[in-house]
C-alpha positions in Angstrom: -4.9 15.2 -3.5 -4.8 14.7 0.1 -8.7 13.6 0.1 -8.4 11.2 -2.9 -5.3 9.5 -1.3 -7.2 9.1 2.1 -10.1 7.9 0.8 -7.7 5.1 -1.2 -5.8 4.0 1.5 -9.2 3.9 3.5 -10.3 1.4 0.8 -7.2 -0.8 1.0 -6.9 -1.1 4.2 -10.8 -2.1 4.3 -9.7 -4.5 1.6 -6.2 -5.6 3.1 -8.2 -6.3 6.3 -10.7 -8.7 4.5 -7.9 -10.5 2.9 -5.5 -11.0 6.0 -8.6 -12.6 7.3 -8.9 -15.1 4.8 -5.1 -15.7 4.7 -5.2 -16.5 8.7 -8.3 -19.1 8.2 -6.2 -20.4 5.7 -3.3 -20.9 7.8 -5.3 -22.4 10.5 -6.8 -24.8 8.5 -6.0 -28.4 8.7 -3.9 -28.2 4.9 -3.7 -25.1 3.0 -5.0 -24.5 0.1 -2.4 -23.2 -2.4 -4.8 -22.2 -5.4 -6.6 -19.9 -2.9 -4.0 -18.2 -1.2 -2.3 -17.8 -4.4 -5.9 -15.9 -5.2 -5.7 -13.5 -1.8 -2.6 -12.4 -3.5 -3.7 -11.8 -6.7 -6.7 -9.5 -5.2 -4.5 -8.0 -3.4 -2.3 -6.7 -6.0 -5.0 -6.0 -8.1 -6.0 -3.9 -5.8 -3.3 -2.0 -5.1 -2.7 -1.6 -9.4 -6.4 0.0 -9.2 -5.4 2.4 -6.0 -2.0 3.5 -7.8 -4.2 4.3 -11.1 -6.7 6.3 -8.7 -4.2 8.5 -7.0 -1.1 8.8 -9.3 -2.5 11.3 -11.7 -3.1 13.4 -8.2 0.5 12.9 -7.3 1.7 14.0 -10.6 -0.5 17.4 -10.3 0.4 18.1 -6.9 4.3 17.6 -8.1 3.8 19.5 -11.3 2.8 22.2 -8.9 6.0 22.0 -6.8 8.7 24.5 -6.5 12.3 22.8 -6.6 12.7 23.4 -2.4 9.3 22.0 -2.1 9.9 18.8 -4.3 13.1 18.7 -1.8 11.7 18.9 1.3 8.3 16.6 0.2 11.5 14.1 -0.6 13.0 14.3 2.9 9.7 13.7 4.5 9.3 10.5 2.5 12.1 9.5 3.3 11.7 10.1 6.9 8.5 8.0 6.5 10.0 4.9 4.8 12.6 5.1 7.2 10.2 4.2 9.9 8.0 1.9 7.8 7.1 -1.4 9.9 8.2 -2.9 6.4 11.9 -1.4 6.8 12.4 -2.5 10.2 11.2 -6.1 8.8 13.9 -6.1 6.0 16.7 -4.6 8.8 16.0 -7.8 10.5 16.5 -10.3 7.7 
């Protein structure tokens, strides 16, 4: 499971990259193109649809194959994890 989701979030971030690229040219353009930039976001959540249907049947294995403390203490480190998101600290902010 570990190899699949690192090889996914190797592929969105080569993809989230390319788009954040586009996005910037966009905003330094003279006028910004609307139609496009509502395109970069389209791509990019088709893309992230096509990496949650890559890795979730992994992540429901490796759960199935959880003991009750394990499913526990996987939860805390999520949490832990979220916690310190850039994203969180973002929405703390608003």
């Amino acid at each position: 499971m570990k190899d699949e989701l690192l090889a996914a979030r190797a592929e969105s971030q080569k993809e989230r990259r390319a788009t954040m690229g586009e996005v910037v040219t966009q905003v330094q353009s003279e006028r910004l193109d609307e139609a496009k930039v509502a395109q970069l976001i389209e791509r990019h959540q088709a893309g992230q649809t096509r990496m949650m249907q890559r890795v979730l049947p992994k992540v429901s294995e490796w759960h199935a194959s959880l003991r009750p403390d394990q499913k526990a203490e996987a939860a805390k480190l999520i949490q832990r994890w979220t916690d310190h998101s850039p994203l969180n600290k973002m929405d703390a902010a608003e």
